[in-house]
BALO-289379 format. One record per atom (N, C-alpha, C): residue number from 1; residue in one letter; atom name; y, x, z. Coordinates in steps of 0.001 Angstrom, whole numbers, padded with zeros to 6 digits. Each point is the difference from the previous one (the first is absolute). Example, Ala and Ser with C-alpha at 12.3 -4.5 7.8 and 13.67 -1.06 7.14 Angstrom:
BEGIN
     n   res   atom         y         x         z
     1     A      N   -005690    013190    007800
     1     A     CA    001190   -000890    000000
     1     A      C    001200    000900    000000
     2     S      N    001050   -000350   -000720
     2     S     CA    001190    000820    000060
     2     S      C    001090   -000770    000730
***
This chain:
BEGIN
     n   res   atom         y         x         z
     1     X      N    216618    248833    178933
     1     X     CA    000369    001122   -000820
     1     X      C   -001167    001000   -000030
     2     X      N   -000361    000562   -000871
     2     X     CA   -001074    001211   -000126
     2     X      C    000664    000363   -000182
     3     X      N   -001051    001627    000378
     3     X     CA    000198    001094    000737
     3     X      C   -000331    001405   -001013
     4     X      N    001086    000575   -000581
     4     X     CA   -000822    000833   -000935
     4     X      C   -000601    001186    000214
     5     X      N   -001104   -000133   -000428
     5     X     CA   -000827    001664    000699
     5     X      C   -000316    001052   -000660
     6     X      N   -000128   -000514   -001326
     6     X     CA    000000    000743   -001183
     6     X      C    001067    000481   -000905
     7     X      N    000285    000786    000026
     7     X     CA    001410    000299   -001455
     7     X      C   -000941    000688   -000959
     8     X      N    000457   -000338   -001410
     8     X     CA   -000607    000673   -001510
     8     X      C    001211    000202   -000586
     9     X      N   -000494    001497   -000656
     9     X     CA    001115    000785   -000678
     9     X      C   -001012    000739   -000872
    10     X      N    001162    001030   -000986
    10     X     CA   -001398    000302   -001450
    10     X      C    000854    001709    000331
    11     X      N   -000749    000933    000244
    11     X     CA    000058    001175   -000077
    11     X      C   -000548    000778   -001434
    12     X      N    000473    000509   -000889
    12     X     CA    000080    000689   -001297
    12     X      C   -000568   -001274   -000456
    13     X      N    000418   -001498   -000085
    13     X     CA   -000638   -000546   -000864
    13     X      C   -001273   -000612    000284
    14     X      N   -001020    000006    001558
    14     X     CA   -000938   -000268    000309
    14     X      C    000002   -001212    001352
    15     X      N   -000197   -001513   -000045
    15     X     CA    000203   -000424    001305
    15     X      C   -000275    000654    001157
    16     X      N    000595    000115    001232
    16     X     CA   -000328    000236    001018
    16     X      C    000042   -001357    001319
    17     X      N   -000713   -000176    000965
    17     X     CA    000403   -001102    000806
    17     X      C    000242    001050    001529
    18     X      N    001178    000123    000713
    18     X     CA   -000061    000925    001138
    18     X      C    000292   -001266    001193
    19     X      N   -000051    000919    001151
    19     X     CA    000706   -000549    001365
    19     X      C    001337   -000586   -000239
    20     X      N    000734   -000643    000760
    20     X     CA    001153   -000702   -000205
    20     X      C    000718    001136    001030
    21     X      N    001453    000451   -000376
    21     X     CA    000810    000535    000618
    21     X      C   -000535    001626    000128
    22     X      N   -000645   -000171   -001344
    22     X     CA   -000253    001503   -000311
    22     X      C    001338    001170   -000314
    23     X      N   -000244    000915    000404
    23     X     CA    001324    000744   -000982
    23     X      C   -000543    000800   -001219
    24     X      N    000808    000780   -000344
    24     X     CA   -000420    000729   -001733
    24     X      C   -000517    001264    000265
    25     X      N    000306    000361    001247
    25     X     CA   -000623    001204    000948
    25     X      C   -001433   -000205    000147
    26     X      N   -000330   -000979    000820
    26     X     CA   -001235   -000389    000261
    26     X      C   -000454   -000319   -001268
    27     X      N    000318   -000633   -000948
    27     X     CA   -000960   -000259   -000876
    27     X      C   -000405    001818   -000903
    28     X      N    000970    000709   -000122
    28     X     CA    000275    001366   -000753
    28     X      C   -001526    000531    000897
    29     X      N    000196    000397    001279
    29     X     CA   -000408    000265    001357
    29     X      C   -002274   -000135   -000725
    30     X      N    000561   -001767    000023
    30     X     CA   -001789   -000207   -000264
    30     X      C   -000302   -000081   -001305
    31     X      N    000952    000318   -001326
    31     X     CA   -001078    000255   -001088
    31     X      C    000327    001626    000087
    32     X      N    000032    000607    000671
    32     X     CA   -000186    002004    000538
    32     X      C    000802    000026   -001126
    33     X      N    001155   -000062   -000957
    33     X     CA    000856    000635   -000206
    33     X      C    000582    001025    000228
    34     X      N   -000038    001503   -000707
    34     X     CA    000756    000608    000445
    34     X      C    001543    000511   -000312
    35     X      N    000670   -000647    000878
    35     X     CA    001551   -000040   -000155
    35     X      C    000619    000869   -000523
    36     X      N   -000179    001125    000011
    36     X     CA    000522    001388   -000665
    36     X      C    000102    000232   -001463
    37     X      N   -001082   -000667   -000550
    37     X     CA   -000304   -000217   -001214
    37     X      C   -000158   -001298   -000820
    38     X      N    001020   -000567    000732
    38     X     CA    000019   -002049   -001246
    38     X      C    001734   -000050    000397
    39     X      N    000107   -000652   -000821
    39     X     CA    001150   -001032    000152
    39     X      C   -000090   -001264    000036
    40     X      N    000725   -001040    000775
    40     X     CA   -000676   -001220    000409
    40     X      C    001475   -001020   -000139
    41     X      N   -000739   -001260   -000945
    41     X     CA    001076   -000957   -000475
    41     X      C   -000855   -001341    000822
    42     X      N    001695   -000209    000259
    42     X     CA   -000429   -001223    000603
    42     X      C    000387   -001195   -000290
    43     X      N    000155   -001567   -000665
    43     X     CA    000310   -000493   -000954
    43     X      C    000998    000478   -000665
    44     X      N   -000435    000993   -001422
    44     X     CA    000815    001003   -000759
    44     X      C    000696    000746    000483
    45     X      N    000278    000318    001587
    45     X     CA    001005    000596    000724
    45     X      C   -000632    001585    000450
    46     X      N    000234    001474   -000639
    46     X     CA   -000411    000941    000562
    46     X      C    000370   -000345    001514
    47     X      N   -000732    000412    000806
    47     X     CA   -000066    000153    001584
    47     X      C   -000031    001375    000261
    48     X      N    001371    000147    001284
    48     X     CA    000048    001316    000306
    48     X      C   -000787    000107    000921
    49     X      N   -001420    000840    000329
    49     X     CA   -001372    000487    000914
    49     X      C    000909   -000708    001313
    50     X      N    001331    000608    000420
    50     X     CA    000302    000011    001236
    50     X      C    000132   -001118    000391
    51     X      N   -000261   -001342   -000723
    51     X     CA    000334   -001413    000319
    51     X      C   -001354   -000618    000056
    52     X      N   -000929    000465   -000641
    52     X     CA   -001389   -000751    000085
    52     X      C    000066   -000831    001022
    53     X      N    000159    000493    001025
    53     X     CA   -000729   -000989    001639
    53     X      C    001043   -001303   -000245
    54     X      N    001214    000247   -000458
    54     X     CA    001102   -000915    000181
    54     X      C   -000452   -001598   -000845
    55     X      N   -000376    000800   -001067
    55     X     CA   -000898   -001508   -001077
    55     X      C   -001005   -000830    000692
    56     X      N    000085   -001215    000303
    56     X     CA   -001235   -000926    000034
    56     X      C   -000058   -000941   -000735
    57     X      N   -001430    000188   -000910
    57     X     CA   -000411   -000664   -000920
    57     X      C   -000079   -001281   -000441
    58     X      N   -000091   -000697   -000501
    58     X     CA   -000091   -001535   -000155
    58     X      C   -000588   -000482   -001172
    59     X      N   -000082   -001364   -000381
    59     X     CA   -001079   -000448   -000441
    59     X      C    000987   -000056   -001857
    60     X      N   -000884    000828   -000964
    60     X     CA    000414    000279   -001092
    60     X      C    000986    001489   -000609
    61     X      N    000130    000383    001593
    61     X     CA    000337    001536   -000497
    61     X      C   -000920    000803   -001275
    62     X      N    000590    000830   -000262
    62     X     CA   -000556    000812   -001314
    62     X      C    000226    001733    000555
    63     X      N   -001142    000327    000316
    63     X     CA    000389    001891    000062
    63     X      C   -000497    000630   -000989
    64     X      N    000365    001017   -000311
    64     X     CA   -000524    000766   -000937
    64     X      C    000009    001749    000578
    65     X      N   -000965    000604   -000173
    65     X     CA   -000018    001091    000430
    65     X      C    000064    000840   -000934
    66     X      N    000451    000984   -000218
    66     X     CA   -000306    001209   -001571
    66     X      C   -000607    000905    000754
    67     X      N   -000960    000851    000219
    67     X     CA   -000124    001722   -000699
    67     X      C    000076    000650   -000147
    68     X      N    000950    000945    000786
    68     X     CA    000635    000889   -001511
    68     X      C   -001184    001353   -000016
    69     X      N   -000012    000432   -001589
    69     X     CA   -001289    001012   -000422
    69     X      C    000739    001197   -000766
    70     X      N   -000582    001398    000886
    70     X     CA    000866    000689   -000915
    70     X      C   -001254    000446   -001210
    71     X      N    001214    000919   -000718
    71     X     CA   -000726   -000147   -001568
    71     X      C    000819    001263   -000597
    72     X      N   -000271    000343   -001473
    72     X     CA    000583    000616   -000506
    72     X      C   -000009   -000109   -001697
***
């Protein structure tokens, strides 16, 4: 049986290849995201901030991060 070491997932649309048994924390964590200001989907699913750590990633997840910009 192999051993998987790699998981790939596409963040806004861009491959990514991470650690295996990553969470959505850690991944948020290392592209410096700042949490205060995005909202974060996780296959199409808004994610409430307070669950991040709870998600671990796997191979074909989809995140999407927004932004938000104020304006007038």
């Amino acid at each position: 049986m192999k051993k998987i070491n790699k998981v790939k997932i596409r963040i806004n649309g861009k491959k990514l290849v991470i650690k295996p048994k990553m969470s959505l924390k850690d991944l948020v964590v290392n592209q410096k995201v700042p949490l205060k200001k995005v909202a974060i989907e996780h296959n199409k699913k808004i994610v409430n901030k307070k669950n991040l750590q709870r998600i671990i990633l796997k191979n074909s997840d989809q995140i999407e991060i927004v932004h938000f910009i104020g304006g007038g």
